[in-house]
C-alpha positions, -999 to 999 in steps of 0.1 A, spaced: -368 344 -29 -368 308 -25 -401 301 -15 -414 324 -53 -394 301 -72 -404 270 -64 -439 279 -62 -436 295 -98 -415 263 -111 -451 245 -94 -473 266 -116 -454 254 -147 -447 224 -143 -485 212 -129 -476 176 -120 -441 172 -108 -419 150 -87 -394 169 -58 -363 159 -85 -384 182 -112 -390 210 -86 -349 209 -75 -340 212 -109 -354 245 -116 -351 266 -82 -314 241 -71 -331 239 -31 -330 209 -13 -361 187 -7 -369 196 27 -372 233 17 -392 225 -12 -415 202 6 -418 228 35 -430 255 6 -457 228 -10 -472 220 17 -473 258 32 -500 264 2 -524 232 10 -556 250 -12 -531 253 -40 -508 217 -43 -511 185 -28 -496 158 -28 -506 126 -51 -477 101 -42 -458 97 -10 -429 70 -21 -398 78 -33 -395 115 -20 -438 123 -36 -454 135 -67 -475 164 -67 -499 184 -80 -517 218 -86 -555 218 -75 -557 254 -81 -539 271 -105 -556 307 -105 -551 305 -64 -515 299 -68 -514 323 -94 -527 345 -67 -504 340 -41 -475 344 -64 -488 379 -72 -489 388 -34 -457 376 -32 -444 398 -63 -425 367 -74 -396 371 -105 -407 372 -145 -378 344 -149 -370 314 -130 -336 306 -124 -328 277 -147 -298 253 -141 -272 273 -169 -287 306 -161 -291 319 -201 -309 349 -203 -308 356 -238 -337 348 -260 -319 334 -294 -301 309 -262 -335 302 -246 -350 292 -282 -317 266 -290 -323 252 -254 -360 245 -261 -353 234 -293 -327 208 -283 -349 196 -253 -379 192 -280 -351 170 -302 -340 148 -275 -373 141 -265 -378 120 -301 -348 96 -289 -355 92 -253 -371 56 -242 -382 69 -210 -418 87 -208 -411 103 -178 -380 114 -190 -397 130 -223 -422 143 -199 -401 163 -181 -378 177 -211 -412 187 -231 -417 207 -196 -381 221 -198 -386 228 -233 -423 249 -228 -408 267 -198 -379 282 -217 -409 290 -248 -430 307 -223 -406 331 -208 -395 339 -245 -431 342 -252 -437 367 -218 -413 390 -233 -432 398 -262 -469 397 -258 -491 426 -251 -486 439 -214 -458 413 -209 -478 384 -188 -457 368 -161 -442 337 -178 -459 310 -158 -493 325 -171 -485 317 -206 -509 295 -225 -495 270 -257 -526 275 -276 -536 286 -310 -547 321 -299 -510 326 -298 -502 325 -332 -516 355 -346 -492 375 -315 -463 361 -320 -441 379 -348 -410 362 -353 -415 328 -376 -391 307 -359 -408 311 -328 -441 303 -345 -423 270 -355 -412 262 -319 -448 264 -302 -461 248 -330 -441 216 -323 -441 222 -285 -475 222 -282 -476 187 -303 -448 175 -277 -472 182 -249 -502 163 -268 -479 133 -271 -468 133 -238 -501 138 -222 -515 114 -248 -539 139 -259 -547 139 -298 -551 168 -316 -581 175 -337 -574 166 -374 -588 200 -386 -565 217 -362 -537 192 -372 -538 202 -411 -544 240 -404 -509 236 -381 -495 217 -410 -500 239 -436 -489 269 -414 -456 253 -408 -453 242 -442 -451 281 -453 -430 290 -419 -406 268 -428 -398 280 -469 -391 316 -452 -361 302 -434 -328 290 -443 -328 255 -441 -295 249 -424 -292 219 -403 -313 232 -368 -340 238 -386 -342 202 -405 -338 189 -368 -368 207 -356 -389 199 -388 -377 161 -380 -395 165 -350 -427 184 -364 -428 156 -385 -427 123 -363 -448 145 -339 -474 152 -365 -473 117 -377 -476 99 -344 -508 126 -338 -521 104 -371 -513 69 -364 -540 45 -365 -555 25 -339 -535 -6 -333 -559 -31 -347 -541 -39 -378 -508 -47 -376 -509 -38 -419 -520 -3 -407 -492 -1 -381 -465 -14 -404 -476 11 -435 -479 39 -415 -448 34 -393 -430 37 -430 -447 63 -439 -443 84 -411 -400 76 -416 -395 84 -447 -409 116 -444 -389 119 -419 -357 112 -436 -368 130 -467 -364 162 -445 -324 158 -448 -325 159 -485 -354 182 -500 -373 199 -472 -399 210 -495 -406 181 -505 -407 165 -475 -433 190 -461 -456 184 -493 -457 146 -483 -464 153 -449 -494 173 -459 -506 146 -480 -502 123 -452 -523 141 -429 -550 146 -454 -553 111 -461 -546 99 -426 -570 122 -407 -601 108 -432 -621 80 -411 -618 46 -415 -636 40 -442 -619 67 -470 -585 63 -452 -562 46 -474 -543 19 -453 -560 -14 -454 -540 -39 -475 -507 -42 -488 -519 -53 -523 -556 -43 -535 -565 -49 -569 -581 -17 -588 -591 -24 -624 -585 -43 -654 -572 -21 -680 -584 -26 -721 -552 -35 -728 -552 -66 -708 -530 -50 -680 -540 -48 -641 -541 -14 -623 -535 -17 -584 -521 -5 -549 -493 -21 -533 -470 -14 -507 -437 1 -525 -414 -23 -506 -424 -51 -525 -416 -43 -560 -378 -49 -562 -390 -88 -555 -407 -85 -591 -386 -108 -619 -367 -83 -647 -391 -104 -670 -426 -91 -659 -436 -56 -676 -449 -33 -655 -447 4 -648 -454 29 -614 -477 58 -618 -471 91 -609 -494 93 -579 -489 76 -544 -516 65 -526 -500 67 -494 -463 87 -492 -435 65 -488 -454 38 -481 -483 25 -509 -479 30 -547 -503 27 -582 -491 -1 -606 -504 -15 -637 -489 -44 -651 -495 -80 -666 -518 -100 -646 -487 -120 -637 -468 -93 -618 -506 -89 -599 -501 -124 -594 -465 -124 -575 -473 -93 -561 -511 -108 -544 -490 -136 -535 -463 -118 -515 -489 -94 -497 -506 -123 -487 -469 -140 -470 -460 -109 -453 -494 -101 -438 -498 -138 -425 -462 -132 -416 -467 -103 -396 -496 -115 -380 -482 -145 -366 -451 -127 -352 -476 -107 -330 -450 -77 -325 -463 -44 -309 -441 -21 -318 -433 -4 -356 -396 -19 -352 -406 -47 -346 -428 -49 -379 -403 -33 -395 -376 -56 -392 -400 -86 -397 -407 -74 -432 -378 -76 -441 -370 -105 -430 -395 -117 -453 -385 -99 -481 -351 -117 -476 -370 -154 -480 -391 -143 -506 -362 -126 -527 -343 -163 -522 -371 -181 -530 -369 -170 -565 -331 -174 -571 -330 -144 -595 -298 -128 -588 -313 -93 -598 -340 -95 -574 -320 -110 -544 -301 -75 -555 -326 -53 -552 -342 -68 -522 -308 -60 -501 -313 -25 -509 -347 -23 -495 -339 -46 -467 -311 -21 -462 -332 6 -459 -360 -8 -439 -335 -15 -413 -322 19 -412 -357 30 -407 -359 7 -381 -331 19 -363 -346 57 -364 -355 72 -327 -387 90 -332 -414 101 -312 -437 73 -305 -473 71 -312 -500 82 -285 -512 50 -286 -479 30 -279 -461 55 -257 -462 37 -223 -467 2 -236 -446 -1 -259 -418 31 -251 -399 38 -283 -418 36 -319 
């Protein structure tokens, strides 16, 4: 029975080290290499030091073998659960631990975990009951699959493996996943495993989005952004799930209708001698009690950029500071959205003192505050940043 597990454990798990292969089928190395390399058309080996990597060459061969070999529906996992509501937690909790783990390998092999326990859920209850390991994450699932917190855990699995693999999914694909998950989610109860798993959905989604490192502006915005969703999700779910949707519509447009460029872009010049314009939210509370302004309604960019109108002097403080904390940011030369993160408000902290106004020095140590919580937040990093950098 051995020999059927590990192989099956192979078919999963693609690209896998011996430590991967033990931890599903608990036999020791010399067994399991024995078994590898007894199927030589099927796996071979792609790294010899420190007890090998390997990999599947041919998938629908070793699919073939394990049929001769009538190998078990369900691999033996290390705690043995056979119950489906257990199998769902456990690939649930691997898919959250993933978002705070600084290791890629690491998240690798818990997104693995995580998609083995989905597939033999999944094996259970599609037509003719497929052996697990034949189970595909894709969207030709969705319309099988009856149970909607199911639906919700391959649809942030299958993000997982994206981010892992550091493959980007489509943005039309993206919104249609969004919007499916958005109604998903308001026919559950939102108790607090399901808030941990839209968490996920969320970062996930958002790192899908994040823009090409070329702009350390861009990087900081959206690195907000993508946090405050993520924290709005432990407060008003709903709401949280309309932002999101607004941040993959305006995120997913290219370059030139996307919305993160600046942190301060003048609009308009209203009649009544006020100026209309877009700045990033966190630099308001640095605005004197003096200067009239007011926020509109409508955010340019969730959590991150807001419409203002205002006297042309609170365009003028707010042009200025933009201008400080971009040439600020730029010098610093950080990589990662901590790092840019905790730089801002560093600035905000000179710029607040600069002014000696007790109200704003106030107000600045709240948003400093919060910045630095958001700093602090383990998500899933970006596709672009997850080897260099490690944790977003």
């Amino acid at each position: 029975m051995s020999k059927e597990q590990i192989l099956a454990a192979a078919a999963a798990l693609r690209q896998f080290s011996l430590d991967e292969i033990a931890a599903f089928c608990d036999e020791q190395p010399l067994r399991i290499i024995e078994v590898l390399e007894s199927v030589p058309d099927a796996i071979e080996r792609t790294r010899v030091d420190l007890g090998g990597r390997w990999r599947v060459v041919d998938r629908d061969h070793l699919r073939r073998i394990l049929r001769r070999t009538d190998a078990p529906r369900t691999l033996v996992l290390p705690r043995r659960e056979r119950d489906v509501e257990e199998r769902l937690w456990h690939a649930e909790e691997m898919l959250v631990k993933c978002g705070a783990e600084p290791s890629a390998d690491q998240r690798r092999v818990l997104v693995v975990t995580a998609v083995n326990h989905l597939c033999q859920v999944l094996a259970r209850d599609l037509p003719g009951k497929p052996d697990w390991w034949t189970v595909e994450l894709d969207d030709r699932l969705t319309d099988l699959i009856t149970t909607a917190r199911l639906r919700l855990d391959v649809a942030v699995a299958r993000l997982a493996v994206g981010n892992v693999a550091g493959v980007r999914m489509p943005i039309d694909e993206l919104i249609d996943m969004v919007t499916r998950f958005r109604d998903e989610t308001m026919r559950l109860d939102a108790d607090d495993r399901l808030r941990r798993l839209v968490r996920g959905f969320v970062e996930l989604v958002t790192a899908h989005l994040a823009p090409i490192a070329e702009s350390v502006v861009n990087q900081l915005l959206v690195a907000v952004a993508r946090r405050r969703v993520r924290a709005q999700v432990g407060f008003d779910l709903d709401a949280a799930m309309s932002a999101l949707e607004l941040l993959v519509f305006l995120l997913g447009q290219d370059s030139e209708h996307a919305p993160v460029h600046d942190l301060y872009r003048m609009l308009d010049r209203l009649p009544d001698g006020s100026e209309r314009s877009i700045v990033y939210r966190d630099l308001l509370p640095l605005l004197p009690t003096q200067l009239r302004w007011h926020q509109q309604q409508k955010e340019r960019l969730p959590g991150a950029l807001v419409e203002v109108a205002g006297e042309p002097a609170v365009s003028h403080l707010l042009r200025n500071c933009a201008g400080r904390l971009e040439w600020d940011l730029r010098r610093a030369r950080f990589q990662s959205d901590r790092g840019l993160i905790g730089q801002a408000a560093h600035v905000f902290q000179q710029l607040a003192e600069q002014g000696a106004d007790r109200d704003v020095i106030s107000r600045s140590d709240q948003t400093r505050a919060e910045l630095i919580n958001l700093a602090k937040m383990p998500v899933w990093p970006t596709l672009l940043t997850r080897d260099s950098v490690g944790m977003a």
